[in-house]
One Martini backbone bead per residue (centre of mass of N, CA, C, O) as a GRO file, in nm:
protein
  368
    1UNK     BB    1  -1.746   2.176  -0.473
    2UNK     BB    2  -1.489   2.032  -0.690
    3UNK     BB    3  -1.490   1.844  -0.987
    4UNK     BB    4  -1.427   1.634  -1.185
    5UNK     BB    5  -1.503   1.562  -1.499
    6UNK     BB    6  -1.341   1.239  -1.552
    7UNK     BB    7  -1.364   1.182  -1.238
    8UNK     BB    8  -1.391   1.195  -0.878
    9UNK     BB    9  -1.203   1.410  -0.767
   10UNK     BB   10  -1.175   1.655  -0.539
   11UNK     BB   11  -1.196   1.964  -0.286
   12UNK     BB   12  -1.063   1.758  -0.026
   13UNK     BB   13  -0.795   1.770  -0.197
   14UNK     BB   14  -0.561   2.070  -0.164
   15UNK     BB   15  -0.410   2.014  -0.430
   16UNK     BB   16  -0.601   2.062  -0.641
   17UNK     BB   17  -0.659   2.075  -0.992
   18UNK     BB   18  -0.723   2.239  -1.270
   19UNK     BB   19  -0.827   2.264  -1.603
   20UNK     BB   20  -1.038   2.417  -1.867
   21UNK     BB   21  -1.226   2.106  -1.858
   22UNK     BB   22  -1.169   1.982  -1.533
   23UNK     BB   23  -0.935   1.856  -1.518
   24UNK     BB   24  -0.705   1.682  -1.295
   25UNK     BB   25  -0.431   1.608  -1.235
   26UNK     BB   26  -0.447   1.319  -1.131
   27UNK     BB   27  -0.512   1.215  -1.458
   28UNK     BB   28  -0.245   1.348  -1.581
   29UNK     BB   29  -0.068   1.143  -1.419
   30UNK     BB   30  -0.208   0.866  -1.496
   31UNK     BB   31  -0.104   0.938  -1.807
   32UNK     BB   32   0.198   0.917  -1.764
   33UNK     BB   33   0.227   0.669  -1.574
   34UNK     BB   34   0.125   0.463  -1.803
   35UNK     BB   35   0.351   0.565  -2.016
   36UNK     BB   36   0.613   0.454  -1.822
   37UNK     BB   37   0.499   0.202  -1.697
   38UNK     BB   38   0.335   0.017  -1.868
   39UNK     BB   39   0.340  -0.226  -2.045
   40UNK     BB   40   0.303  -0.274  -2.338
   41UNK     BB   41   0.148  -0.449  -2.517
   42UNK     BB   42   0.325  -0.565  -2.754
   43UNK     BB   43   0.577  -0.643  -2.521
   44UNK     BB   44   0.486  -0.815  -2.264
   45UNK     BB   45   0.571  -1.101  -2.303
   46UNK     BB   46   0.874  -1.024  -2.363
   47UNK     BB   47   0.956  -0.886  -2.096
   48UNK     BB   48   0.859  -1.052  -1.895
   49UNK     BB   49   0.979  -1.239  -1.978
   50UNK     BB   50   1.289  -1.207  -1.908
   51UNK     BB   51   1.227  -1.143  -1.599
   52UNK     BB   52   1.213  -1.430  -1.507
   53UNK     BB   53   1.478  -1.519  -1.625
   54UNK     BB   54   1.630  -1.303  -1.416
   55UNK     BB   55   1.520  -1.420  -1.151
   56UNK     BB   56   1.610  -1.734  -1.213
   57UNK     BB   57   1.895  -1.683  -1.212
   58UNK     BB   58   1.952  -1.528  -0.941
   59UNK     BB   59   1.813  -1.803  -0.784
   60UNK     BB   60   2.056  -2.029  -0.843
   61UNK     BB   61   2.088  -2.215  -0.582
   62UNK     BB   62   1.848  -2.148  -0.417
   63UNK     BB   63   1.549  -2.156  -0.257
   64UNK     BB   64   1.515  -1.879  -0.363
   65UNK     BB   65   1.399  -1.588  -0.600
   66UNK     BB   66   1.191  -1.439  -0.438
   67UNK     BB   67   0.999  -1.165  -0.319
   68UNK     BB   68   0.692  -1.158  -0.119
   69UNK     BB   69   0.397  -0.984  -0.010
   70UNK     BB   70   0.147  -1.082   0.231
   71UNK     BB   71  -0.218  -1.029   0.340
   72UNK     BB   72  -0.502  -1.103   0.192
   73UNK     BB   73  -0.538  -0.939  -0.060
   74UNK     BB   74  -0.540  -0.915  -0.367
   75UNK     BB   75  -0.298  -0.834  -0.484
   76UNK     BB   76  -0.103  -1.015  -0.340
   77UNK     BB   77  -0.254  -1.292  -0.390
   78UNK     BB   78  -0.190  -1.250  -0.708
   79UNK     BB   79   0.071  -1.271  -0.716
   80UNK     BB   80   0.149  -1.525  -0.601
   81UNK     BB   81  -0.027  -1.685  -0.864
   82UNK     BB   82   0.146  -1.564  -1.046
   83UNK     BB   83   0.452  -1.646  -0.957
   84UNK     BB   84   0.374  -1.956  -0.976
   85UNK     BB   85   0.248  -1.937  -1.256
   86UNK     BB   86   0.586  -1.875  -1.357
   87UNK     BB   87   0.799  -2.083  -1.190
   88UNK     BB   88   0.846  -1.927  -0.909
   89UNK     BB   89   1.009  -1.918  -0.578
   90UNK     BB   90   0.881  -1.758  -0.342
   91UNK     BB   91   0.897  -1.564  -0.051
   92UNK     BB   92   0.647  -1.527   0.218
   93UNK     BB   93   0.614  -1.195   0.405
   94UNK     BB   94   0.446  -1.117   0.690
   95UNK     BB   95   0.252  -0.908   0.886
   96UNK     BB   96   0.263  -0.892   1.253
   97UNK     BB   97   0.051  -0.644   1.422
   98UNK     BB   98  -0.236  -0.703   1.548
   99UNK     BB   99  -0.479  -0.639   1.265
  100UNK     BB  100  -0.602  -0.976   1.187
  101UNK     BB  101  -0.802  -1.104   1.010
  102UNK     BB  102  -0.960  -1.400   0.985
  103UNK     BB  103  -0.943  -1.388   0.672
  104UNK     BB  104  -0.683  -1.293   0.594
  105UNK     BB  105  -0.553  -1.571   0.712
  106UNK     BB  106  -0.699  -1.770   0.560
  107UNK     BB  107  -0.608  -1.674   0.281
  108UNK     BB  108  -0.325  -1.696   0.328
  109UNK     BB  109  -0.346  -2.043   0.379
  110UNK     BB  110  -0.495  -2.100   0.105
  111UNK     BB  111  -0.271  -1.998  -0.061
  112UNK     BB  112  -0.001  -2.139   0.011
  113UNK     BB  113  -0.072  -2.423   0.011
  114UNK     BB  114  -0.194  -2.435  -0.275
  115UNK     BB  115   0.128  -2.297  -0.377
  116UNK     BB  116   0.345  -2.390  -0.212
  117UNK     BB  117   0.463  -2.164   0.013
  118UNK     BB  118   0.692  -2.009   0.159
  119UNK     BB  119   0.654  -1.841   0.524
  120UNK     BB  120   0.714  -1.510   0.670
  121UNK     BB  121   0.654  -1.429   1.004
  122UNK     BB  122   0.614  -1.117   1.146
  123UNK     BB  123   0.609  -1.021   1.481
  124UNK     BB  124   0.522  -0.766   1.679
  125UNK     BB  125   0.614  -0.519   1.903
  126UNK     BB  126   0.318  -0.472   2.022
  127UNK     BB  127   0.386  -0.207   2.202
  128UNK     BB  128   0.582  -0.071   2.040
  129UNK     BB  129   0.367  -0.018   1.808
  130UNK     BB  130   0.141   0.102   1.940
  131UNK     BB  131   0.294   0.345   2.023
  132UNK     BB  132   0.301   0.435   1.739
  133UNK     BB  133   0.090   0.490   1.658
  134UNK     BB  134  -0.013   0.667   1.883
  135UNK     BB  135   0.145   0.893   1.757
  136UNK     BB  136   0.020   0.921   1.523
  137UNK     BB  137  -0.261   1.033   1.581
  138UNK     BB  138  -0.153   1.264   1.761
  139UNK     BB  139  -0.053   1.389   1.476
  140UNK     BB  140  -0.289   1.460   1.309
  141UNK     BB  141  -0.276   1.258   1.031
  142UNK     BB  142  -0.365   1.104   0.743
  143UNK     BB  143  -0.090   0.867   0.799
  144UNK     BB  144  -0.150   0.583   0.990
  145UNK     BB  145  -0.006   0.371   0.811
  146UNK     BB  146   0.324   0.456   0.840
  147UNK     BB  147   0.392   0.185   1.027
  148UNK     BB  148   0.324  -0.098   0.855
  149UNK     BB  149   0.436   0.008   0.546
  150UNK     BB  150   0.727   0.050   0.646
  151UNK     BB  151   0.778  -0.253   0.796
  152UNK     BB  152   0.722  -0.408   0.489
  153UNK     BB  153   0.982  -0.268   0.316
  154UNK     BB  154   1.200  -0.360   0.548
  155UNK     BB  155   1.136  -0.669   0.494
  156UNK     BB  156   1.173  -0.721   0.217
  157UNK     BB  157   1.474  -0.624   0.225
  158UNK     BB  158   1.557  -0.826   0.460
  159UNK     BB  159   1.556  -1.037   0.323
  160UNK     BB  160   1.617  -1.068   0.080
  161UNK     BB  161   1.937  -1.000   0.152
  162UNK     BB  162   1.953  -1.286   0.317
  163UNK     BB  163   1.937  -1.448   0.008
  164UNK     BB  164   2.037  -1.315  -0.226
  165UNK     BB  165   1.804  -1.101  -0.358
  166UNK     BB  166   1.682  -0.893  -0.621
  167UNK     BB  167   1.354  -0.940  -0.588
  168UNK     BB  168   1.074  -0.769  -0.532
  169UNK     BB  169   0.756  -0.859  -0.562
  170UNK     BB  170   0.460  -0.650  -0.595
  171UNK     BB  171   0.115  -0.506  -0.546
  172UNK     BB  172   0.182  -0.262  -0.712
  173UNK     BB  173   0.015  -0.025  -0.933
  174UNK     BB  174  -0.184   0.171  -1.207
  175UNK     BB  175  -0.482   0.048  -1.220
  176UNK     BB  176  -0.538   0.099  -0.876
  177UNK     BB  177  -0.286   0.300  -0.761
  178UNK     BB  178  -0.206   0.614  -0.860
  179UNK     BB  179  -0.406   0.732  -0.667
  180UNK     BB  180  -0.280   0.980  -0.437
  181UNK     BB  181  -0.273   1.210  -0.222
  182UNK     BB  182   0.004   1.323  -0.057
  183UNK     BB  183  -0.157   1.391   0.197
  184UNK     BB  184  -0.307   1.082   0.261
  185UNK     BB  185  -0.005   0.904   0.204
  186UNK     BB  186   0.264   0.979   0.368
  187UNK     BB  187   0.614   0.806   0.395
  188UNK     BB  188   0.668   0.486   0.424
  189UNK     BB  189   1.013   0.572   0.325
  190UNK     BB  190   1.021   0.767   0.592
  191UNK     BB  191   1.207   0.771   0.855
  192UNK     BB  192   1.241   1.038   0.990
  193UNK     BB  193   0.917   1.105   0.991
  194UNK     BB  194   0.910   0.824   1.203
  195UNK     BB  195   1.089   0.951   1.435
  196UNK     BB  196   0.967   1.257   1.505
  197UNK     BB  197   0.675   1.125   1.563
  198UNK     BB  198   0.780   0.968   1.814
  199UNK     BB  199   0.972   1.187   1.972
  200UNK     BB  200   0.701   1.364   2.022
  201UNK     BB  201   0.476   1.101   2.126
  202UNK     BB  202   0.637   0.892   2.236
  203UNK     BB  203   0.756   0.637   2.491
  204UNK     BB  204   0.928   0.443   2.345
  205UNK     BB  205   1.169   0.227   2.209
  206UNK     BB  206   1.250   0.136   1.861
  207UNK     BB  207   1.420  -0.137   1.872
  208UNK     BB  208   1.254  -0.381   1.687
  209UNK     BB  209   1.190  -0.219   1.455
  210UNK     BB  210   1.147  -0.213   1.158
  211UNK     BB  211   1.405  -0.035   0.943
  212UNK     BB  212   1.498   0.253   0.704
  213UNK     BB  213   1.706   0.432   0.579
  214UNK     BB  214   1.866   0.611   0.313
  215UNK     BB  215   2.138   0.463   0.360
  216UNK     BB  216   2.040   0.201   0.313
  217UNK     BB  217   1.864   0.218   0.055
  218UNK     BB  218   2.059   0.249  -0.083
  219UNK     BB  219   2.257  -0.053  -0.012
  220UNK     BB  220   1.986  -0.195  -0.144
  221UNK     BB  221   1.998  -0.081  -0.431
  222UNK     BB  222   2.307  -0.037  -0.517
  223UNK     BB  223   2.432  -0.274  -0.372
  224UNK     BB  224   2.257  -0.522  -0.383
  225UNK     BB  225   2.004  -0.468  -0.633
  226UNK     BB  226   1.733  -0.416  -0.554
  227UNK     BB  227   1.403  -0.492  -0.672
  228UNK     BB  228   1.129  -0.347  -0.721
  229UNK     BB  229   0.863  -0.528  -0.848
  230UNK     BB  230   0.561  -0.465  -1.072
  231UNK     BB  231   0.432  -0.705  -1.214
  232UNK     BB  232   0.139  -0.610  -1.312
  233UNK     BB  233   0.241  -0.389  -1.525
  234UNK     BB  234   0.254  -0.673  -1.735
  235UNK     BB  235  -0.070  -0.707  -1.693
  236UNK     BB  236  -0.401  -0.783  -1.728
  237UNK     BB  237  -0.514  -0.606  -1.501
  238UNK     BB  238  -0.775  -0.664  -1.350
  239UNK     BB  239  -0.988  -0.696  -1.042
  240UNK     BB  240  -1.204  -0.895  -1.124
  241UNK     BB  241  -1.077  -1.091  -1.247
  242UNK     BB  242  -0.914  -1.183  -1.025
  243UNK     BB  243  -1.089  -1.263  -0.821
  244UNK     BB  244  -1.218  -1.501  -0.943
  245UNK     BB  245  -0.928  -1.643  -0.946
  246UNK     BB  246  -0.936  -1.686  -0.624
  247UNK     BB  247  -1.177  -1.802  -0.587
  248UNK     BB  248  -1.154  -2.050  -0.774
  249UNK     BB  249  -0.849  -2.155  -0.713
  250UNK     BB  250  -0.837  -2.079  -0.369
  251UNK     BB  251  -1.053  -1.979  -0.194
  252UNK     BB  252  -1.089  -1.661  -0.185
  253UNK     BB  253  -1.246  -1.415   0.046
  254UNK     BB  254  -1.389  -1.118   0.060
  255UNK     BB  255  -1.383  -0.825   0.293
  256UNK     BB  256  -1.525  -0.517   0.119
  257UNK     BB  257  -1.220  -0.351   0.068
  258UNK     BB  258  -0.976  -0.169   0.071
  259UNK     BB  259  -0.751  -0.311   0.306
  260UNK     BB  260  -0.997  -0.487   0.507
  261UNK     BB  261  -0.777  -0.716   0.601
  262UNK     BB  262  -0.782  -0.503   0.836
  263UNK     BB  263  -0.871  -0.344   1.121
  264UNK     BB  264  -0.738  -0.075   1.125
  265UNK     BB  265  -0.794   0.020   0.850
  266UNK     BB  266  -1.063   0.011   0.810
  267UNK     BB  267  -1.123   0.224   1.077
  268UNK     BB  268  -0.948   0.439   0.949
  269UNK     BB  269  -1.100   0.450   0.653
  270UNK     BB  270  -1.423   0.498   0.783
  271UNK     BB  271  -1.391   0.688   1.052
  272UNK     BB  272  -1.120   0.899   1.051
  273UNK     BB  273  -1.110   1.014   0.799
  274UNK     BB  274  -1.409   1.136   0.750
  275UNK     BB  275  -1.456   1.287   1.055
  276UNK     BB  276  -1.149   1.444   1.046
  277UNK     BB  277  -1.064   1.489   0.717
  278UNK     BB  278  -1.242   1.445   0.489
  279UNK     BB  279  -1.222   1.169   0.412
  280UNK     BB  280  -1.269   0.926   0.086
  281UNK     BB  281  -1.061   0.682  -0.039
  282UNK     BB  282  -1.315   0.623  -0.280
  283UNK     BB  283  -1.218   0.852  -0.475
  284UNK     BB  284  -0.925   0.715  -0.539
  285UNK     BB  285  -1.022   0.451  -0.632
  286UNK     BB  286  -1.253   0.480  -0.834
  287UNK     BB  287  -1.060   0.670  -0.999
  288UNK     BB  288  -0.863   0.441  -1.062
  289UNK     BB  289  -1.078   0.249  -1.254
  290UNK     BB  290  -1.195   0.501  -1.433
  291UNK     BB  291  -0.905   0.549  -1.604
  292UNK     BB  292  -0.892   0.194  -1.673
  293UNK     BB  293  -1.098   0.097  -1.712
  294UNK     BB  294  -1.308  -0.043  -1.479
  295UNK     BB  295  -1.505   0.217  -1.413
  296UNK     BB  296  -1.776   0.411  -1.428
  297UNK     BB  297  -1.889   0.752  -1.327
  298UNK     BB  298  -2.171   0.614  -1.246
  299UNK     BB  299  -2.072   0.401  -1.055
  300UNK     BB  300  -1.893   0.575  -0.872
  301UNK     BB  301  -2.136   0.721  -0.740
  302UNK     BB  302  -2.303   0.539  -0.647
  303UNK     BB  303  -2.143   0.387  -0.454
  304UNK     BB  304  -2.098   0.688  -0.288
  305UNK     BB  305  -2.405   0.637  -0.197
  306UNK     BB  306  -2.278   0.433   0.009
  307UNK     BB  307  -2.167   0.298   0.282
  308UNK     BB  308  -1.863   0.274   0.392
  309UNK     BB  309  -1.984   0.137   0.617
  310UNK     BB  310  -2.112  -0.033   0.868
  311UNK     BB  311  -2.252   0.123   1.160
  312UNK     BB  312  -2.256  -0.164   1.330
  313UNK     BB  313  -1.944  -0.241   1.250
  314UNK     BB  314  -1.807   0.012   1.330
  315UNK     BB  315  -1.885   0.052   1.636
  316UNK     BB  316  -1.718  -0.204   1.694
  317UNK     BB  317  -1.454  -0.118   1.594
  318UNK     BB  318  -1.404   0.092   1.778
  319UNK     BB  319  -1.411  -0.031   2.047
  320UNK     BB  320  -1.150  -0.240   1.984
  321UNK     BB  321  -0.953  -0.011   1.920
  322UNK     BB  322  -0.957   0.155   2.187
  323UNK     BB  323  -0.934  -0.115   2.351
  324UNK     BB  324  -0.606  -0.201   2.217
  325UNK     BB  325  -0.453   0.111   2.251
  326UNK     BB  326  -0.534   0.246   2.541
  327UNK     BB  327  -0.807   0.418   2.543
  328UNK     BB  328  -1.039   0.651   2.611
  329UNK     BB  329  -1.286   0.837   2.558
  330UNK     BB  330  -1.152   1.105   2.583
  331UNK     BB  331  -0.846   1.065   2.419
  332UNK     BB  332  -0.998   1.025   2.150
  333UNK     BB  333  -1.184   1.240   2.115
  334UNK     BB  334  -0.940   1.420   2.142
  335UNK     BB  335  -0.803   1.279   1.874
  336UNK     BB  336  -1.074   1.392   1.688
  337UNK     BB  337  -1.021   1.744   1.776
  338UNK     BB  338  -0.761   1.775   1.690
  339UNK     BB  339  -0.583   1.949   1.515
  340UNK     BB  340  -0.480   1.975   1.187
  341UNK     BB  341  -0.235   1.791   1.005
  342UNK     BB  342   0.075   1.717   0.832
  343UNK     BB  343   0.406   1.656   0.693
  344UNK     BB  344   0.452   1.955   0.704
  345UNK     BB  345   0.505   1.983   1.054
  346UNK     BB  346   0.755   1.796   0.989
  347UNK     BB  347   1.014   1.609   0.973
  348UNK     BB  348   1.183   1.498   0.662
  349UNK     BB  349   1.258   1.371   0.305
  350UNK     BB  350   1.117   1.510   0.089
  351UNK     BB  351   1.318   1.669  -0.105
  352UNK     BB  352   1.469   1.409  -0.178
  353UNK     BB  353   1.259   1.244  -0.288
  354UNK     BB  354   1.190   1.433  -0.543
  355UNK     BB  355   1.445   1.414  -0.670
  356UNK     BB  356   1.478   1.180  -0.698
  357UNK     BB  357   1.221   1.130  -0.897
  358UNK     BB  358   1.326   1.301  -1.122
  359UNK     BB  359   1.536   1.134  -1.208
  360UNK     BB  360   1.394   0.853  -1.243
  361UNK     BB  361   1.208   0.984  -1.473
  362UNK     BB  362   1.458   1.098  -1.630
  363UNK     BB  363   1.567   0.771  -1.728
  364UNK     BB  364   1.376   0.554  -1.747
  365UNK     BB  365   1.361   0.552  -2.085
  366UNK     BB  366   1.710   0.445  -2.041
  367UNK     BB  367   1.684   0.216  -1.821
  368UNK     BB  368   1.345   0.108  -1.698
   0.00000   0.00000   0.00000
């Protein structure tokens, strides 16, 4: 196995490169990414007030002015903090997925009353998401989280439509977020993607479930002019001083780790990923705080050789996702020794987004 000299990235991403150095392709991207992502140090003040005063413009008249996903994660619960206390009114969005843990709504809870947002619960139907999901994993990828993250962005972009607003602020981030191998998390813009892997493998149809093509997508950025603001950009977000400002003013207590504030994500990410595709997705979240000068590359190593989850804690998760998602013990197992594939074995519109990207990089520096 070969390691980032200046990460923690290695050769369990296959596409993985290295420079004369040892320094790793996804270093130099976070090195690009954050020099066109994040506002400028002298600029932030500026640009962020400009924003806040565009979105209050755009919202005046209506009940809201932008729109916010919340998880009971820190990112999502830190922008509803910072978007409250920069006096906007926005409303809060959750997916009802049915695997939130207890924390998480709590979390939830006492974030939203605390500061005073009103809340829109989409919960999902149980059977139809169930069925995707398990189609997911019988596809047998290693993003089988994007039936979730798709239908959040979904929901996102149909209030924001509902109401007339220009803006849905996210928790995505460069400073904690830029790290992620393509083969690791791809497809949750990509209806065609998960259109395919359910045609393949679902047994029912998805009637109800949240979902944009790309014409819709056209429509709503192009047409109703949604924009998605990564507000976090614009501000010295620290992931340890976030927390801090949550536990102290919110009442907000952690989870144990990235995403975990999810049960199938937890288990999704300490069994399944591990065990199935030999993925540790701790060293793609480690590697980008390790590049944002947020953790020491002696502590990421330190950190890496402690257990992804207690594995009594685990194997209690193991137990509850397969029987919640209607697994025997030989069908699950079956699925845990099928041959591993990528979103490369299935139709997508890869190359659609890709150009696509090039386009958006080619203009960033002249359009923002």
């Amino acid at each position: 196995m070969t390691i980032c000299t200046r990460c923690i990235m290695d050769t369990t991403d296959p596409d993985i490169t290295f420079d004369a150095q040892g320094v790793c392709n996804h270093c130099h991207r976070y090195d690009l990414v954050s020099k066109t992502r994040l506002i400028p140090l002298e600029e932030r003040d500026e640009q962020l007030a400009a924003l806040i005063l565009e979105i209050k413009s755009v919202g005046e008249g209506k009940p809201y002015d932008c729109v916010i996903g919340v998880s009971g994660g820190v990112d999502s619960t830190y922008v509803a903090w910072l978007v409250k206390k920069m006096g906007l009114r926005p409303l809060a969005v959750h997916l009802d997925n049915g695997w939130n843990s207890e924390l998480a709504v709590a979390n939830i809870e006492k974030t939203l009353n605390t500061l005073n947002i009103d809340l829109h619960t989409h919960v999902m139907n149980w059977e139809e998401f169930r069925n995707l999901q398990t189609s997911f994993l019988r596809a047998s990828t290693p993003d089988g989280e994007v039936p979730t993250d798709h239908a959040i962005f979904a929901l996102l972009y149909q209030l924001a439509a509902k109401y007339g607003l220009k803006h849905v602020i996210t928790g995505t981030n460069v400073v904690s977020e830029a790290v992620l191998p393509e083969k690791w998390g791809y497809g949750y813009f990509d209806w065609h993607y998960v259109k395919d892997v359910h045609r393949r493998f679902g047994t029912s149809r998805l009637s109800t479930y949240p979902h944009f093509s790309l014409f819709k997508l056209a429509y709503y950025m192009f047409l109703r002019r949604i924009r998605l603001v990564s507000i976090l950009n614009y501000v010295n977000y620290d992931k340890s001083d976030a927390m801090d400002v949550l536990k102290n003013q919110l009442g907000w207590v952690y989870y144990g780790g990235k995403h975990y504030e999810s049960i199938y994500t937890r288990f999704y990410q300490t069994y399944i990923l591990p065990r199935k595709f030999n993925i540790d997705k701790r060293k793609a979240h480690y590697s980008n705080l390790i590049l944002s000068g947020q953790m020491t590359r002696e502590e990421a190593f330190s950190q890496m050789q402690l257990p992804v989850y207690p594995e009594n804690l685990l194997e209690e998760d193991r137990e509850y996702v397969i029987k919640k998602l209607g697994f025997s013990e030989t069908e699950f197992n079956a699925i845990m020794s099928a041959p591993k594939k990528t979103f490369e074995d299935y139709r997508t519109s890869h190359k659609i987004f890709e150009h696509a990207k090039k386009v958006v990089n080619a203009t960033r520096r002249y359009v923002g």
